[in-house]
KOLSE-639832 format. One line per 10 residues: number of its first residue (from 0); their letters; for each residue x, y, z of C-alpha. Coordinates in pm, 1 decimal, always signed. Layout:
N
NUM) A) X,Y,Z; ... $
***
This chain:
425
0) XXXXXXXXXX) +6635.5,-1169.0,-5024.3; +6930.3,-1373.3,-5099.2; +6946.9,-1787.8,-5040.5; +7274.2,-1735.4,-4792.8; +7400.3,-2060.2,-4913.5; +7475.9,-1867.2,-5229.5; +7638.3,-1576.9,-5052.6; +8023.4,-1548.5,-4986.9; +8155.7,-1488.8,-4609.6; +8141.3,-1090.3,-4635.5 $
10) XXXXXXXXXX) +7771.9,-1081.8,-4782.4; +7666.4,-1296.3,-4465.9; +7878.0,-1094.2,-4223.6; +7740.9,-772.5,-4413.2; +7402.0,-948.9,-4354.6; +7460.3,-1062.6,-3994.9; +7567.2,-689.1,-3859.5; +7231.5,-573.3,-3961.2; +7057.8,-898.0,-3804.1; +7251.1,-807.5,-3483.8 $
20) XXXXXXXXXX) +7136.0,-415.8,-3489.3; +6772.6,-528.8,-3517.0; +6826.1,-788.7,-3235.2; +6935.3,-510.2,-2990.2; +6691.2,-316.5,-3100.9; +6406.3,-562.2,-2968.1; +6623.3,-671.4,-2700.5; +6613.6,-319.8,-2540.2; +6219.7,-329.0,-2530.3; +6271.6,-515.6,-2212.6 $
30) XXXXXXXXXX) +5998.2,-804.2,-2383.3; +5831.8,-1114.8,-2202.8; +5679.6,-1262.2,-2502.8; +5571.9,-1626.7,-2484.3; +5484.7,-1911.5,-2739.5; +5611.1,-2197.6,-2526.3; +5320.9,-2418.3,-2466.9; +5013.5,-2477.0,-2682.7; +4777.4,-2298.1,-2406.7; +4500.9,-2120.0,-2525.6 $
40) XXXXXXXXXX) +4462.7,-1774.9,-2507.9; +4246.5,-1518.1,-2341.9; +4044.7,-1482.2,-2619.7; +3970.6,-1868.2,-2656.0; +3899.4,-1917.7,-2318.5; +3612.6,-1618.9,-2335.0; +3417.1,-1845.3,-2623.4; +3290.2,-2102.8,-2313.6; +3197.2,-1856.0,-2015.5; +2841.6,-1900.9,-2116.3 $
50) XXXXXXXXXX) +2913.6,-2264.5,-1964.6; +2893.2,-2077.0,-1564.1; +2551.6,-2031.3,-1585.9; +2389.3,-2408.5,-1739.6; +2426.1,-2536.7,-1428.8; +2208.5,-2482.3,-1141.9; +2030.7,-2670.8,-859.5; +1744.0,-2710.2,-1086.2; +1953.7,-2865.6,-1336.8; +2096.9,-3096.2,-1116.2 $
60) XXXXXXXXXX) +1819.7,-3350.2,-1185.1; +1739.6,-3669.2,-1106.1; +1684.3,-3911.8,-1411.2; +1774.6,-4260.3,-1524.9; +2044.1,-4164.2,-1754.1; +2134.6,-3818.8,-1459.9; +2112.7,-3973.4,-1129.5; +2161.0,-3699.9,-850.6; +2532.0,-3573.3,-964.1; +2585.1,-3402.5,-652.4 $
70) XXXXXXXXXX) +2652.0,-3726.7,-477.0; +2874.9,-4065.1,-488.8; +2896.5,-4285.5,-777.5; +2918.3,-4340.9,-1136.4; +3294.2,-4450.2,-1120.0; +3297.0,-4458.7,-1527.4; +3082.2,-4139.6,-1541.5; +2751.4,-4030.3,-1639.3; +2581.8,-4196.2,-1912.9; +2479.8,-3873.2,-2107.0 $
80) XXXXXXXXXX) +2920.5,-3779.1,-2114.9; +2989.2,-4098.2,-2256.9; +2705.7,-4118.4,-2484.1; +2867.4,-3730.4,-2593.6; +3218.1,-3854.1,-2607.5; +3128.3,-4176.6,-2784.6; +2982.3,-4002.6,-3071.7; +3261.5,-3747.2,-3069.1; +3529.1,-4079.4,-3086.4; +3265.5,-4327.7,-3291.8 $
90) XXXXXXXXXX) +3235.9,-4552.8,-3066.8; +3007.3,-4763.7,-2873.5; +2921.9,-4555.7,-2513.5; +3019.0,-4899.4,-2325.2; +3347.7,-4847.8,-2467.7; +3382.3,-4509.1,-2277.1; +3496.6,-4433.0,-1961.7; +3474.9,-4059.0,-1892.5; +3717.2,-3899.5,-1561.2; +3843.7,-3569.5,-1450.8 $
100) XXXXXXXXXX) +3924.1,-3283.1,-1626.9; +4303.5,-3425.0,-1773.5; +4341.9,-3648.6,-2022.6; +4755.0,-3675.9,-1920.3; +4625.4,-3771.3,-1624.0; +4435.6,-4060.3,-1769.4; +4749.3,-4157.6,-1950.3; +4960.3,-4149.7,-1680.1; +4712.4,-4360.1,-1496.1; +4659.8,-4642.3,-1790.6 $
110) XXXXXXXXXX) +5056.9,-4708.7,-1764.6; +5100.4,-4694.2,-1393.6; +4795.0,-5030.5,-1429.5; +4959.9,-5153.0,-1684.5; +5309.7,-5176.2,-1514.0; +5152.8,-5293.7,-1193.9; +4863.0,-5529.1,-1331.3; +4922.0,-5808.2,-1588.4; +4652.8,-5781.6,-1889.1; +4651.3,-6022.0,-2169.8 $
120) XXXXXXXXXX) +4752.2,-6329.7,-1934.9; +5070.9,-6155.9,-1918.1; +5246.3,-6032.6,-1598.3; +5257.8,-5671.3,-1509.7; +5496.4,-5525.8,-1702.0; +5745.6,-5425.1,-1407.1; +5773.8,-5744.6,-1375.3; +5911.8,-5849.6,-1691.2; +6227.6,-5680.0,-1633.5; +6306.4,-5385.0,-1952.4 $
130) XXXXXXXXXX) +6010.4,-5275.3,-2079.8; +6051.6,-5088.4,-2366.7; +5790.5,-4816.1,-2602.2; +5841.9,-4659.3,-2942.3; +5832.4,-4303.9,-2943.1; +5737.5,-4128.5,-3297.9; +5948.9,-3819.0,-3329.0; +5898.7,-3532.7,-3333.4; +5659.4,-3595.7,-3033.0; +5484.1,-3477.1,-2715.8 $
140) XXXXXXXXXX) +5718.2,-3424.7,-2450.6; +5509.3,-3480.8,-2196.7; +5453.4,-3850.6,-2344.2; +5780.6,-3884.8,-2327.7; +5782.7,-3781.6,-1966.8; +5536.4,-4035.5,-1874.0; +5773.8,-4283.6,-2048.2; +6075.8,-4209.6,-1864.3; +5927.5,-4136.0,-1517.3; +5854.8,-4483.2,-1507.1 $
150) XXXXXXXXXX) +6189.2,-4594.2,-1633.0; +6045.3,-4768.6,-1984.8; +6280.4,-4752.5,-2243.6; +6239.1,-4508.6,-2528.0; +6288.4,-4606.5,-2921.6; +6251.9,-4349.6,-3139.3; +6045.1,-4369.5,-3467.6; +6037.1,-4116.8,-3698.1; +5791.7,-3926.1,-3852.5; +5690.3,-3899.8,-4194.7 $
160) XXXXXXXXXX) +5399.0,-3684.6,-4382.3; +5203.1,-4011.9,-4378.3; +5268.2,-4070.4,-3928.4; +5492.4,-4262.6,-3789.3; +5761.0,-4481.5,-4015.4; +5558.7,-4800.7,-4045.2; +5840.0,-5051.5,-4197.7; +5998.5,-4915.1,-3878.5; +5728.3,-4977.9,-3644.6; +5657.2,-5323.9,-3789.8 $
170) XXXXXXXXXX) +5951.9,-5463.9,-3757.3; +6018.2,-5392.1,-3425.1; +5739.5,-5436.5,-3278.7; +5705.7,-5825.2,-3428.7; +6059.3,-5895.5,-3329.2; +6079.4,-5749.8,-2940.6; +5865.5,-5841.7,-2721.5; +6027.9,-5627.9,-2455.0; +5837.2,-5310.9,-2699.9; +5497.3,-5323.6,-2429.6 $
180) XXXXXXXXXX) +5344.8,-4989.7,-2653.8; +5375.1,-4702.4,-2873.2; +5207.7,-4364.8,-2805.9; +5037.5,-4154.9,-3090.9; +4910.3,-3813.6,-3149.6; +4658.6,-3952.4,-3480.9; +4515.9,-3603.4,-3591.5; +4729.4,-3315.1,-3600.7; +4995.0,-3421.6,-3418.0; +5220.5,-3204.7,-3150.8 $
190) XXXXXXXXXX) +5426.9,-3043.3,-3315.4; +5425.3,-3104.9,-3686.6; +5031.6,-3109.2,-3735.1; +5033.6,-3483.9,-3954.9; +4734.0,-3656.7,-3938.4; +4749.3,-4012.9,-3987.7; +4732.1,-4145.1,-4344.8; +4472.8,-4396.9,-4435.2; +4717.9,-4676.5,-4497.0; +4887.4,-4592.0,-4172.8 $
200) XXXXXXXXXX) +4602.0,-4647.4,-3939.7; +4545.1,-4941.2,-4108.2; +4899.2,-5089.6,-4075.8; +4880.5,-5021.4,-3676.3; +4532.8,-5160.6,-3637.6; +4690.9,-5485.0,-3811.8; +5048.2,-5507.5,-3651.7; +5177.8,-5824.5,-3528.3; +5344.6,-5749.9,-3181.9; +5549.6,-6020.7,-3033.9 $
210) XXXXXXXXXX) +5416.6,-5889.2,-2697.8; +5070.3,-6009.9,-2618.2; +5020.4,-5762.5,-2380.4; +5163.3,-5449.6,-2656.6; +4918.5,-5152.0,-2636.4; +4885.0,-4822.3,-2867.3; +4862.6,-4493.5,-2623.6; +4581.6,-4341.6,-2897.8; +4568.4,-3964.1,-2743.7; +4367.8,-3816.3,-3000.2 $
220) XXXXXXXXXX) +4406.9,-3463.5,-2878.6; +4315.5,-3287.1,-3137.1; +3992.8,-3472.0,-3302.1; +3778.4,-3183.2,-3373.9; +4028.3,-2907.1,-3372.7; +4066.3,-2797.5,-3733.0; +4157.1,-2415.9,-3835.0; +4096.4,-2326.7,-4203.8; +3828.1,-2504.7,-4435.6; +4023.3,-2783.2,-4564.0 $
230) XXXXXXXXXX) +4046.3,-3010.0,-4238.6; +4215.0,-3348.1,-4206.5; +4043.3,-3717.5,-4172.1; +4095.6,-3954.4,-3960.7; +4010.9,-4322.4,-3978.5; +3824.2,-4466.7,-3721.1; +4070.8,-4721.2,-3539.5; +3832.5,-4890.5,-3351.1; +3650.5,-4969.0,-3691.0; +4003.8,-5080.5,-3827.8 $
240) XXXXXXXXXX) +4094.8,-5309.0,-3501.2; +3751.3,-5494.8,-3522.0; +3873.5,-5622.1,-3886.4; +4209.7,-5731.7,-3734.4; +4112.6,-5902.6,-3378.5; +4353.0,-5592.6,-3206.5; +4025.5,-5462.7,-3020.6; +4256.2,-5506.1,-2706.0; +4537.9,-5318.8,-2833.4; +4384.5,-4950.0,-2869.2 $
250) XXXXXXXXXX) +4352.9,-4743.6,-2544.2; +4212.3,-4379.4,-2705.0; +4198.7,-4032.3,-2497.9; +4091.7,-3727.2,-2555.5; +3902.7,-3431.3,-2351.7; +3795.5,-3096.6,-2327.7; +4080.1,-2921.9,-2237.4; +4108.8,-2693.3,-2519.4; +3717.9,-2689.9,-2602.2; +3600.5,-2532.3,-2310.3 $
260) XXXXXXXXXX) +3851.7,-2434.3,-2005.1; +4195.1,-2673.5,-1947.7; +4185.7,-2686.2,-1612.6; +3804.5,-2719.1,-1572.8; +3768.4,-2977.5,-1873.6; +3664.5,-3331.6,-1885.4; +3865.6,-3625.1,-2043.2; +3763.6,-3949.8,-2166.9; +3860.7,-4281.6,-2259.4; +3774.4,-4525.0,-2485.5 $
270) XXXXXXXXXX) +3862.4,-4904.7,-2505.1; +3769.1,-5268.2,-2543.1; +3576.2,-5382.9,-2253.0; +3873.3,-5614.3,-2146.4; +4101.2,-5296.2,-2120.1; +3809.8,-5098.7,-1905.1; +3752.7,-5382.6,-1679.5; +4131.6,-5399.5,-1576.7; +4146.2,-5034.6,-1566.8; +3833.2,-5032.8,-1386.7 $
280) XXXXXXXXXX) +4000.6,-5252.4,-1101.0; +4251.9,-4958.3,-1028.8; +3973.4,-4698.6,-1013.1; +3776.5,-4846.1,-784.7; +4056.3,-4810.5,-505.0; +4170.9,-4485.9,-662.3; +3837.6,-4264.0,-634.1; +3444.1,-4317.7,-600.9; +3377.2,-4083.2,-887.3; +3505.8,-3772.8,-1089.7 $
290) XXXXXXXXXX) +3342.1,-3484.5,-1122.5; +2980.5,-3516.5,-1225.5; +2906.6,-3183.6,-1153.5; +3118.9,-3054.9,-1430.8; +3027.0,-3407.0,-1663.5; +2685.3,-3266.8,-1612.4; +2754.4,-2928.1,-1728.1; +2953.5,-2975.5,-2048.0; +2653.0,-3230.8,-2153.5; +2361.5,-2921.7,-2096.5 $
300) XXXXXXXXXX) +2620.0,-2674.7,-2234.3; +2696.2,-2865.1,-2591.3; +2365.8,-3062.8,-2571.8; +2507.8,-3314.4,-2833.4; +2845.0,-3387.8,-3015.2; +2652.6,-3130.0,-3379.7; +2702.7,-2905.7,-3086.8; +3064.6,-2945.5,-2957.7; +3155.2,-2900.1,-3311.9; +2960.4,-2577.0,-3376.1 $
310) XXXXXXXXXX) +3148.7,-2451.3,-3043.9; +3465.2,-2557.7,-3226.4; +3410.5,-2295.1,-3499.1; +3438.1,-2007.6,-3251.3; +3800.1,-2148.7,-3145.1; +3884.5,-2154.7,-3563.5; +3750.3,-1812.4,-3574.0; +4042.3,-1725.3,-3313.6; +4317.1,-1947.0,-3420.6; +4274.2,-1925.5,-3806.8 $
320) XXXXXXXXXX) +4412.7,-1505.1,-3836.1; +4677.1,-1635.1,-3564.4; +4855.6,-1930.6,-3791.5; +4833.9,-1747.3,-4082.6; +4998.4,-1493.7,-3986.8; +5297.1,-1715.4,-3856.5; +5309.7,-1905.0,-4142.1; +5276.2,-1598.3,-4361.8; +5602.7,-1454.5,-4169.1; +5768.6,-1798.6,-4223.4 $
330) XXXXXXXXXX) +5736.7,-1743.9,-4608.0; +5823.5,-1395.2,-4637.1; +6118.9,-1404.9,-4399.9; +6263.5,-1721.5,-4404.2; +6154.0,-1891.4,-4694.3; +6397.2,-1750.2,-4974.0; +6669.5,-1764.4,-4728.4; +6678.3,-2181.2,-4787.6; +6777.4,-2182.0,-4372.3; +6465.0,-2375.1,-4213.7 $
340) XXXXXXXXXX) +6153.8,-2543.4,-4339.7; +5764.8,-2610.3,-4153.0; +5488.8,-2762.3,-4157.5; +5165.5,-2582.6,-4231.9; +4890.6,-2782.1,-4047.1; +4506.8,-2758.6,-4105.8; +4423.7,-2768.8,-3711.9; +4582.7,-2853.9,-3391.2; +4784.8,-2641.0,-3165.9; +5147.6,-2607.4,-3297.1 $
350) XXXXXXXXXX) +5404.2,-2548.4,-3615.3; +5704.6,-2715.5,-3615.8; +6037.1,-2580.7,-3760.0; +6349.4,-2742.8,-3832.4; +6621.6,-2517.7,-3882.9; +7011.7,-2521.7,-3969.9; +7137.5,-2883.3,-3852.0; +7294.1,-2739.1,-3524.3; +7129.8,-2441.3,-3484.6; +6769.5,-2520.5,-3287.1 $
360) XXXXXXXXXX) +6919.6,-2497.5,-2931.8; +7094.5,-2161.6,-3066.1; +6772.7,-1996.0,-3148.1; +6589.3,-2078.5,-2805.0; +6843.0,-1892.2,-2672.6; +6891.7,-1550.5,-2870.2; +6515.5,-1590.1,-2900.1; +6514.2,-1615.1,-2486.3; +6764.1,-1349.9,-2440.2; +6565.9,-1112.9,-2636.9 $
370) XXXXXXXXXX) +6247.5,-1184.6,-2405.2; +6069.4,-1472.2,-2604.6; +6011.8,-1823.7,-2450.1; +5985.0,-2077.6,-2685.1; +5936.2,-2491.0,-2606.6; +6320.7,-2610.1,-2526.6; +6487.5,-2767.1,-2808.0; +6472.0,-3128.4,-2803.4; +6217.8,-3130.9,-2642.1; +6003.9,-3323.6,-2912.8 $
380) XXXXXXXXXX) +6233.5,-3640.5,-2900.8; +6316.3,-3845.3,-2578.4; +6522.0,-3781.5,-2391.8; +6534.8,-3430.4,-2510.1; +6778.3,-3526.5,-2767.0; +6718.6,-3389.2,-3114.5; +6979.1,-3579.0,-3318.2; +6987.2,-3295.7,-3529.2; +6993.2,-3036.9,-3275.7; +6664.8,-2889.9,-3574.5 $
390) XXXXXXXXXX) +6344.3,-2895.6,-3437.6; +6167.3,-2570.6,-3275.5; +5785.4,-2590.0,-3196.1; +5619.0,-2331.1,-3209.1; +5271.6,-2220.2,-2997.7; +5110.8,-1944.8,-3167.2; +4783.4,-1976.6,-2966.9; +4855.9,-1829.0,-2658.0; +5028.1,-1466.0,-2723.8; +4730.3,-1163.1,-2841.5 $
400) XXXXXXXXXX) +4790.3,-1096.4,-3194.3; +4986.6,-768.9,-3163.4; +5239.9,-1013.6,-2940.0; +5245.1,-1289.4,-3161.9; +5347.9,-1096.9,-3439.3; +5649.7,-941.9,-3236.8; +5758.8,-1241.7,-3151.4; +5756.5,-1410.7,-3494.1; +5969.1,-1104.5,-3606.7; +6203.8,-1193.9,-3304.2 $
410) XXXXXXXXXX) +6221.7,-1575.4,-3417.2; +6256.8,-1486.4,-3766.3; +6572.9,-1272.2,-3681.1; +6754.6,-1555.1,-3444.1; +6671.3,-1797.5,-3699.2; +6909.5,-1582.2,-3978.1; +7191.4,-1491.8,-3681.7; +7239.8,-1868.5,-3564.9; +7237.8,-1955.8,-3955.4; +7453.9,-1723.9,-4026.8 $
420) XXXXX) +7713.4,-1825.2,-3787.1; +7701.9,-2210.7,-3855.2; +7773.4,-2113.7,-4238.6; +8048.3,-1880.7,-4137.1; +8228.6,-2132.3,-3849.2 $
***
C-alpha cells in the first residue's frame, strides 16, 4: 500500500472507486454492528455467574464486621467492602465509603454536595456565581455531561502521553479561583488508554489552587484492568497528597462495574475524612443504606482484593485476542496509508484514533450508514467539540469476535474514503 499523500489525484480516485465497491458491498449485508460504548460483552459477563449462588440465607450472617445485611443501616457500607476496596485503592478502610452499584452515580452525587454545600470554609459553589472545571481531552463524555448538566464551565486541557498538560493545569488552576475541580481518568484513561506518569501524579498531588475549596474528580475506572503482560503503574495519590497537605483535595471512585456485572456492581469512594463527613451529611437524607445484600456477595465471591485480581485475569483472557486484533487491523490497513494514528493501550476499555483533520465526524457516518455504531465524534471533548473534528473511540469489547472483526474492516474502509476526499477537495 501506497502513503496517499504521495499519490496524485487519479491514483486516489483510482483508489477511492475500489474503496466505494467494497463499501456497498458491506453495506448490502443489511449489518447492525456495534462498538459504541465500552460495555462488556457476553462473554465477559459469563466469567462472574458463579457470583448467583455465594449468597444464601445462611450466608447472610450476623457478625461484628457483617451485621444482619438484610436490614437498615450501614450508610457508608459494610466493613468487610471497604476493607476490600481499600486494599484494592491503598488506602486506609476509614477513608472508604462504599454505595450502589454506579460509580457515575457517586460522581454525580459528590458535585451536586459540592455545589449545594460549602466545604473548605468556602460557600457552596452555586453560590459563588461561575464555577468553572478543567476538562483533560480527549475525555469521558459522560464527565463532561455531569459538568455541563450543572452549568460549570468547561476548560479544556489536553492530553499528553505523560496525562493531562501540567504547565497547563498549573497555571490555571493557581491563577482562577473560579476553576472549583478537574476530573481524571489516572490509569488507562477513556479513550486513549494513558496512565498517569510518575511526575504527573506528583505535580497534581502538589498544585497550588487559588480556590480553597478546588477538588480532583479521581475516577480511577480502570485500576486493575490490564490486558497483555506488560501493565501500567499507577502512583498512589493518596500517598502523594499526604506529602503535600492536599489530603482534602482528592475525591477517588471506582467500582465493579466491569469486574463482575455493570448494572449489578458496587462502587466505592475514597477520601479524606473531612470530604466523607460533608458527603456523609447529604447521604443521610438521601438513603438509609445501599445494597448490602450485593456488598455482601462480592466480599464472599472475591474473598480478598489477591482474589479480585485473579478474577481480573479471566476478563484479560477475553479482551487480550479482541485488541489485538484491532490494533493488528490498524497496522496492516491503515498504517502505511500515513491517514490516522492510535494509541495501543495495555488495559482499559477503549482505542482512540485520530484521523484526517476534518474527517472524524465523516467516518461515524459512512461507518453508520454501512450498519456500524461507533461513539459520536466529539464526543471526547466538551461540549462535543473536537477542534480538530480527529478523534474516533473505539469499543472493541462489546461485539463477538467474528463481529468485531467485520466491523474493523468497515472502519478501516471509511477511514480511506473520507481521507480520500479531504485530499482530493
Amino acid at each position: 500500500m501506497q502513503n496517499y499523500s504521495s499519490m496524485d489525484k487519479t491514483a486516489l480516485q483510482e483508489e477511492y472507486q475500489k474503496l466505494t465497491a467494497a463499501y456497498e458491498s458491506y453495506k448490502a449485508q443489511g449489518l447492525a454492528l456495534n462498538m459504541a460504548r465500552g460495555k462488556p460483552g457476553a462473554e465477559q459477563l459469563n466469567v462472574s455467574n458463579e457470583m448467583f449462588s455465594v449468597l444464601t440465607a445462611e450466608t447472610c450472617y450476623v457478625t461484628p464486621d457483617c451485621p444482619d445485611v438484610r436490614n437498615y443501616g450501614n450508610l457508608d457500607g459494610l466493613d468487610c467492602a471497604k476493607q476490600l476496596f481499600a486494599d484494592l485503592l491503598g488506602v486506609d478502610k476509614k477513608n472508604v465509603f462504599v454505595g450502589g452499584n454506579s460509580s457515575l452515580n457517586m460522581m454525580f452525587d459528590t458535585i451536586a454536595c459540592l455545589m449545594e454545600q460549602g466545604n473548605s470554609g468556602e460557600k457552596p459553589w452555586n453560590q459563588q456565581g461561575t464555577v468553572k472545571f478543567l476538562c483533560p481531552a480527549p475525555g469521558y463524555d459522560r464527565h463532561f455531561g455531569v459538568t455541563q448538566y450543572f452549568g460549570i464551565e468547561m476548560i479544556t486541557v489536553p492530553m499528553t502521553e505523560n496525562g493531562p498538560d501540567m504547565d497547563i493545569v498549573e497555571n490555571l488552576v493557581a491563577n482562577d479561583a473560579a476553576i472549583k475541580g478537574m476530573w481524571c481518568v489516572p490509569k488507562y484513561s477513556n479513550p486513549q488508554g494513558i496512565t498517569y506518569s510518575d511526575e504527573t501524579v506528583r505535580r497534581i498531588a502538589a498544585l497550588k489552587p487559588a480556590a480553597k475549596d478546588f477538588r480532583i474528580m479521581w475516577d480511577n475506572a480502570y485500576i486493575i484492568h490490564d490486558i497483555n503482560d506488560t501493565p501500567d503503574t499507577l502512583l498512589n495519590i493518596f500517598d502523594e497528597v499526604k506529602k503535600t497537605g492536599n489530603e482534602d483535595m482528592i475525591l477517588e471512585f471506582c467500582s465493579t462495574s466491569k469486574i463482575t456485572f455493570p448494572g449489578a456492581g458496587v462502587a466505592a469512594m475514597a477520601a479524606s475524612e473531612a470530604n466523607l463527613a460533608l458527603l456523609k451529611k447529604r447521604y443521610n437524607f438521601q438513603t438509609i443504606g445501599y445494597d448490602k445484600l450485593n456488598m455482601l456477595r462480592h466480599v464472599l465471591y472475591f474473598k480478598n482484593a489477591d482474589g479480585v485480581l485473579a478474577h481480573m485475569q479471566k476478563h484479560r483472557a477475553v479482551l487480550e485476542p479482541r485488541f489485538k486484533m484491532v490494533l493488528d487491523m490498524l497496522d496492516t490497513e491503515l498504517s502505511p496509508l500515513g491517514i490516522a494514528s492510535w494509541t495501543k493501550p495495555n488495559g482499559g476499555y477503549f482505542v482512540s484514533v485520530d484521523v484526517m483533520d476534518g474527517c472524524a465526524k465523516r467516518v461515524v457516518a459512512l461507518c453508520k450508514e454501512a450498519g456500524v455504531v461507533l461513539t459520536g465524534a466529539g464526543a471526547t471533548y466538551p461540549y462535543g467539540k473536537d477542534p480538530k473534528d480527529s478523534n474516533i473511540r473505539l469499543a472493541p469489547t462489546y461485539p463477538p469476535v467474528e463481529e468485531l472483526e467485520k466491523a474493523m474492516a468497515i472502519f478501516c474502509i471509511c477511514v480511506k474514503l473520507a481521507a480520500i476526499e479531504q485530499l482530493t477537495k
